[in-house]
C-alpha positions as CSV (number, residue, x, y, z in Angstrom):
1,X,106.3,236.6,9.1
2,X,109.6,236.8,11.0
3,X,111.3,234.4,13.1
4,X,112.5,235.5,17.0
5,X,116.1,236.2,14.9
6,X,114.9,238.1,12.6
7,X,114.6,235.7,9.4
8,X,111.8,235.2,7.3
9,X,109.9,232.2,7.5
10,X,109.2,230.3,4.6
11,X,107.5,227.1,3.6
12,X,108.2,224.2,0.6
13,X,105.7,222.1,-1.2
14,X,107.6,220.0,-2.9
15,X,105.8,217.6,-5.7
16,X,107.2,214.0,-5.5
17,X,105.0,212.7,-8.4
18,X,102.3,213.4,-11.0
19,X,100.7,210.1,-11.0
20,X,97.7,209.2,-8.1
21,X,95.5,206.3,-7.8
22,X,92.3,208.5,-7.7
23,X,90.7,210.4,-10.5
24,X,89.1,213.6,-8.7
25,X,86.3,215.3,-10.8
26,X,87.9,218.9,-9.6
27,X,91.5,218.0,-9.0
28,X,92.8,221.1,-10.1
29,X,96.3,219.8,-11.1
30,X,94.7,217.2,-13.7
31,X,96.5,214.3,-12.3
32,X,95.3,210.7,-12.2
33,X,96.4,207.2,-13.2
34,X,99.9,206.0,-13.4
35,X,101.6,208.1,-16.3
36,X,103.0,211.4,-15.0
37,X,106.5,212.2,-13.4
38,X,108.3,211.6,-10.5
39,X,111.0,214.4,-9.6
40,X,114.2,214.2,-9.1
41,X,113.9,213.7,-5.5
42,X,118.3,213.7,-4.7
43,X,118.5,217.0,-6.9
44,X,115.9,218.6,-4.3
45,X,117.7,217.2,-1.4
46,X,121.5,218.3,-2.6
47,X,119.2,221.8,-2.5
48,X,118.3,221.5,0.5
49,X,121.2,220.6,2.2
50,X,123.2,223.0,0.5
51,X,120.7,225.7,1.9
52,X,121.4,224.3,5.8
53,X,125.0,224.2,5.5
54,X,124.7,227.9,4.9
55,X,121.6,228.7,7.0
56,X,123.8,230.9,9.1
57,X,124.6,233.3,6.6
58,X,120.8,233.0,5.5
59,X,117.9,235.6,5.8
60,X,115.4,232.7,5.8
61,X,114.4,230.1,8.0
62,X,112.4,227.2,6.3
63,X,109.2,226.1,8.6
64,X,108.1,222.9,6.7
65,X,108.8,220.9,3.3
66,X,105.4,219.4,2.8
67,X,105.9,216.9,0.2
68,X,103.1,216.4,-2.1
69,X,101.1,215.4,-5.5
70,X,99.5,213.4,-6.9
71,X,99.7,210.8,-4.6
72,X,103.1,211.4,-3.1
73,X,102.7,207.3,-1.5
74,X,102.7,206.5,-5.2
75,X,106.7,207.4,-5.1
76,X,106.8,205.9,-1.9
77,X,111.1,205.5,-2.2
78,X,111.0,209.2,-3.1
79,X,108.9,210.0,0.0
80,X,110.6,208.5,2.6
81,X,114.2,209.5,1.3
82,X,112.9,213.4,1.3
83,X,111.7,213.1,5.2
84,X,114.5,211.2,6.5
85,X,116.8,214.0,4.7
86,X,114.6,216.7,6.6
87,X,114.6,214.8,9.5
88,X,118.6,214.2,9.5
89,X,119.0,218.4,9.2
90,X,116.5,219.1,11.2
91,X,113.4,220.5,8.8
92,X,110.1,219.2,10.0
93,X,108.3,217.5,7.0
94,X,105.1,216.4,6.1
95,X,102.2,215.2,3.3
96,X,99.4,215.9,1.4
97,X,97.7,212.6,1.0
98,X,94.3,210.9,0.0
99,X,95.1,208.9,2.8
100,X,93.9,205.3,0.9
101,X,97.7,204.2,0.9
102,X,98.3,205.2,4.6
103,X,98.4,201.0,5.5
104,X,99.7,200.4,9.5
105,X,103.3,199.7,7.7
106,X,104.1,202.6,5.9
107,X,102.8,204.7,8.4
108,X,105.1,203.5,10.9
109,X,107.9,203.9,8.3
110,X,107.0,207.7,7.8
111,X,106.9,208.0,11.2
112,X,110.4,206.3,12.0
113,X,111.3,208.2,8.9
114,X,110.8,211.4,11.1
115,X,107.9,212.9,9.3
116,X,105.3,214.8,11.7
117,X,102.6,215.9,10.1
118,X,99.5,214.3,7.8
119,X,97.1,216.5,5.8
120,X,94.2,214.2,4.3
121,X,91.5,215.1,1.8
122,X,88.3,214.1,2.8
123,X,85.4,216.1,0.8
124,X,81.9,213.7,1.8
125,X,81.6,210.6,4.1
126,X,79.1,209.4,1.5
127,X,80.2,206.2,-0.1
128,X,78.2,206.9,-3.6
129,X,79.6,210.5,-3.4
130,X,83.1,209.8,-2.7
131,X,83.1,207.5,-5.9
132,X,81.4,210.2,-7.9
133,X,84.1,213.4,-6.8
134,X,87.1,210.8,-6.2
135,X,86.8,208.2,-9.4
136,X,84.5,205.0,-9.2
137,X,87.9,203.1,-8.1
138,X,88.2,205.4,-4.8
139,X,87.6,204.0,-1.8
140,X,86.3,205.9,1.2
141,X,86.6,203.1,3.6
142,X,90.1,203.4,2.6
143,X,90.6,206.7,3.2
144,X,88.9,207.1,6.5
145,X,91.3,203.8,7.3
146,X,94.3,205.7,6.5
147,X,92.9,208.7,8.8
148,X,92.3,206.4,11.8
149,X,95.9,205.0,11.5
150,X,97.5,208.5,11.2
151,X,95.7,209.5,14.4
152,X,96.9,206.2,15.9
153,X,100.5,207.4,14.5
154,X,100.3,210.5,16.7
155,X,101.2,212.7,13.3
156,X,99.2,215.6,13.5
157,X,96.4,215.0,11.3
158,X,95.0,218.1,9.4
159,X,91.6,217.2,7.0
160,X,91.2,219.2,4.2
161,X,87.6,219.7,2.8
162,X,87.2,221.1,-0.9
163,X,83.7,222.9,-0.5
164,X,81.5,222.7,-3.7
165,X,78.4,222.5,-5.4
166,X,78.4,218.5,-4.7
167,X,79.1,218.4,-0.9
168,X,77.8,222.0,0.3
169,X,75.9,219.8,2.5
170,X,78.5,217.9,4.3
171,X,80.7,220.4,5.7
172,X,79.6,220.4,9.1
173,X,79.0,216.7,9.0
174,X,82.9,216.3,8.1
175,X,83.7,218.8,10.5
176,X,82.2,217.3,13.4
177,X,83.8,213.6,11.9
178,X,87.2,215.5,12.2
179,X,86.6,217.3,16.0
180,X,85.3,213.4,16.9
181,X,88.8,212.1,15.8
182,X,90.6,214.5,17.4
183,X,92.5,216.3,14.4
184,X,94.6,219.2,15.0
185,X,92.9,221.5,11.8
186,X,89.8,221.0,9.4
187,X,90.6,223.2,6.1
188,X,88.1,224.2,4.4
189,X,89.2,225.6,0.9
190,X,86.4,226.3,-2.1
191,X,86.8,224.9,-5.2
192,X,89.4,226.6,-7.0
193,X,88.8,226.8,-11.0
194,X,91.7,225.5,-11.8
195,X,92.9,222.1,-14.0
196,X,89.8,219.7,-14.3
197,X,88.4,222.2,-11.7
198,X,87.6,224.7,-14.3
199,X,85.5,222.7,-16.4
200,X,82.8,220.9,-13.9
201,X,80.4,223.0,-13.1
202,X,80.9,222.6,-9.0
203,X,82.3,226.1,-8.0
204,X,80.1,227.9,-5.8
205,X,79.5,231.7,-6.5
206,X,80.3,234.0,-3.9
207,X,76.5,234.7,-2.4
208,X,76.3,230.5,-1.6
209,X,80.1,230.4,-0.3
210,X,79.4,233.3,1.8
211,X,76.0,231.6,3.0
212,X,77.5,228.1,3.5
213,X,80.3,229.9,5.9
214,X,77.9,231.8,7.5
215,X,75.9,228.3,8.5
216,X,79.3,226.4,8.9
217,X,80.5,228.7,11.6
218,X,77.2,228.8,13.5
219,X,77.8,225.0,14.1
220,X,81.1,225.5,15.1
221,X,82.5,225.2,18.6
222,X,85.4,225.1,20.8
223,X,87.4,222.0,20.4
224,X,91.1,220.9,19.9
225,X,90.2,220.7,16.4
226,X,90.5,224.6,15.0
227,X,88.2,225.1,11.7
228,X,90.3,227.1,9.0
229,X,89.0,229.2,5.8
230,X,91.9,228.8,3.0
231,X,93.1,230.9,0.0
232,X,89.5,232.1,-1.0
233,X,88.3,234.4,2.1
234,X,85.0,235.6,1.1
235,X,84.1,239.1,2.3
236,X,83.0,237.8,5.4
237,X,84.9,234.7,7.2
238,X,82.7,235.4,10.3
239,X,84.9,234.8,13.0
240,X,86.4,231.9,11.5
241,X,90.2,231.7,11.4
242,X,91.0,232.6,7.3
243,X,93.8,232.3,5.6
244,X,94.4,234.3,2.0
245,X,97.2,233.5,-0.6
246,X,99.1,236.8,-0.1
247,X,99.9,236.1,3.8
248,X,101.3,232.5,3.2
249,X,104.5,232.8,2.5
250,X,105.8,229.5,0.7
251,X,107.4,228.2,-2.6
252,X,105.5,225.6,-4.4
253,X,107.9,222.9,-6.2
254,X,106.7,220.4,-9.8
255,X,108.1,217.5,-10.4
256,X,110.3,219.1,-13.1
257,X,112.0,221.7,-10.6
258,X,110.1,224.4,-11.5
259,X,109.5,227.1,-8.7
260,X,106.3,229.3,-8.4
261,X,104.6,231.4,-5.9
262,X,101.2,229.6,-6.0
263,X,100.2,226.3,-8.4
264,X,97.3,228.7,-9.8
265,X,98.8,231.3,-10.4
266,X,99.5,232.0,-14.4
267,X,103.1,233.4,-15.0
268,X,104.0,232.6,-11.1
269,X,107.5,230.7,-12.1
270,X,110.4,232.5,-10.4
271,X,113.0,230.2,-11.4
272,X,114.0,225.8,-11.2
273,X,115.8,223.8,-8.3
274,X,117.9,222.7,-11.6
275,X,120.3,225.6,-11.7
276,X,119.0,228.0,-8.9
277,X,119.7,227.4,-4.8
278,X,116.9,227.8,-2.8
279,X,118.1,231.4,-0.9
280,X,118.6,232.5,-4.2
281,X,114.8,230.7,-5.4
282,X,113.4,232.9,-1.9
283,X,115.4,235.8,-2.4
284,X,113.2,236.0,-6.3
285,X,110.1,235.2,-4.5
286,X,110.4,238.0,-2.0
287,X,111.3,240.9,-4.9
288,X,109.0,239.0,-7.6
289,X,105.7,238.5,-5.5
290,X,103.2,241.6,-5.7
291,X,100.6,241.6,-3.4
292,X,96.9,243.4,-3.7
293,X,94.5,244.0,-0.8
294,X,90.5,242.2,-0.9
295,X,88.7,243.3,1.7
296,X,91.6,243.9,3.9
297,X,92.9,240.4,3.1
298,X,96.0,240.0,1.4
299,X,95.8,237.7,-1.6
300,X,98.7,237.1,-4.8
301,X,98.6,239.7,-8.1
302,X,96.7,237.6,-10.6
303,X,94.7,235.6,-8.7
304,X,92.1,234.2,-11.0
305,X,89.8,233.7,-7.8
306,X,89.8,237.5,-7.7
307,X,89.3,238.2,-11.1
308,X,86.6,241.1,-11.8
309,X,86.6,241.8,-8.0
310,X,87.0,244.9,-6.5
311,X,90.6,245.2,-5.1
312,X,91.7,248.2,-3.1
């Protein structure tokens, strides 16, 4: 993906903390509660910086830092010093959020902060069922709170919908909640077996995924709100906008400064914010990344997704 002047674009997730306040039943990172780490959120900065006082001299442009977790409103200081930084040199930034912490007074800090754009998880609209994949503290009135008020924000709101065993049912029913609101994307990525995801039995096989797309994009229809199929294209995304691992071309960042080419991805580390800049972190991600072809879609080497499918 290259930029009008002939850079590469590239994108940062950057993980501000460990620690959230829900307990998901698939989160495929294994966080919950309030142990975990926060990262060094000045180190990534002095990085980042660094990187734009050289950005002349640089083959890559950077798109976004979406800051994540965890809960990244958990490490709220942390936050909102990493998007006024992007905002003071000119990075759009956003978050990855549960949305239960997105209160009418920190939103309007993020948004004086500069930050621009909201992604929220939202996998049921079923109170007993949000409970059940979100932890019996999780609130969905909460959550669909913290979506109202980043609409009301003006961010551009973006829901993301984990398809699984457990809410199979709901997708066009969250859909159509997210078109009603007026959000700019509805992600829908299936459950990746990955962290506590590997071990509950929610994962669809690829006969019912490809089924449940195939009934999803019958209801679909045209809106502001554009449906999106992430990271695990079936073999058919019929007609739906999809999106595979080996065309999205971003860095993913832990709390400890590591730096891989995809969170699920065993042996993905190129290298740590700690003693590496990030043109030399994308210069390793650009020689290190090998790519295979599914079904004409390009998707990372390694992919467990993939694993024991037929790759061209």
């Amino acid at each position: 993906m290259n930029s009008i002047n002939g850079s590469k674009k590239i994108g940062i997730e950057v993980k501000v903390t460990d620690r959230c306040n829900q307990n998901c039943l698939y989160c495929v990172n294994s966080d919950g509660g309030s142990g975990g780490s926060d990262i060094d959120h000045a180190l990534f900065m002095e990085r980042l910086r660094e990187w734009r006082h050289s950005a002349e001299k640089s083959t890559w442009e950077i798109n976004e830092v979406r800051i994540t977790g965890g809960e990244p409103l958990l490490n709220e200081s942390g936050t909102m010093a990493m998007i006024n930084g992007c905002s003071s040199i000119g990075i759009i930034s956003g978050i990855n959020t549960n949305g239960s912490l997105l209160a009418n007074d920190i939103s309007c800090r993020l948004k004086d902060a500069g930050m621009k754009v909201a992604k929220i998880s939202l996998d049921t609209l079923e109170p007993d069922m949000f409970k059940k994949i979100c932890g019996s503290g999780a609130s969905l009135e909460n959550t669909l709170n913290g979506i109202r008020i980043s609409i009301e924000a003006e961010f551009q709101v973006i829901i993301r919908f984990t398809l699984s065993r457990l809410n199979k049912h709901e997708l066009v029913r969250c859909y159509e909640y997210a078109t009603s609101i007026g959000a700019s994307r509805f992600q829908v990525k299936a459950l990746i077996a990955a962290g506590r995801g590997k071990m509950c039995g929610a994962g669809l096989g690829r006969r019912e995924l490809l089924r449940v797309i195939n009934d999803f994009s019958n209801e679909v229809r045209r809106t502001s709100t554009i449906p999106e199929i992430l990271c695990f294209p079936p073999e058919e995304a019929f007609g739906l906008p999809a999106k595979a691992c080996g065309s999205i071309n971003k860095i993913y960042i832990s709390t400890s400064g590591q730096v891989g080419t995809c969170n699920y991805l065993s042996g993905g580390m190129i290298g740590n914010i700690s003693s590496q800049s990030l043109e030399d972190i994308f210069n390793l991600r650009s020689l290190n990344t090998k790519i295979d072809l599914y079904n004409n879609n390009r998707v990372l080497a390694g992919c467990p997704q993939y694993k024991g499918q037929q790759l061209s």
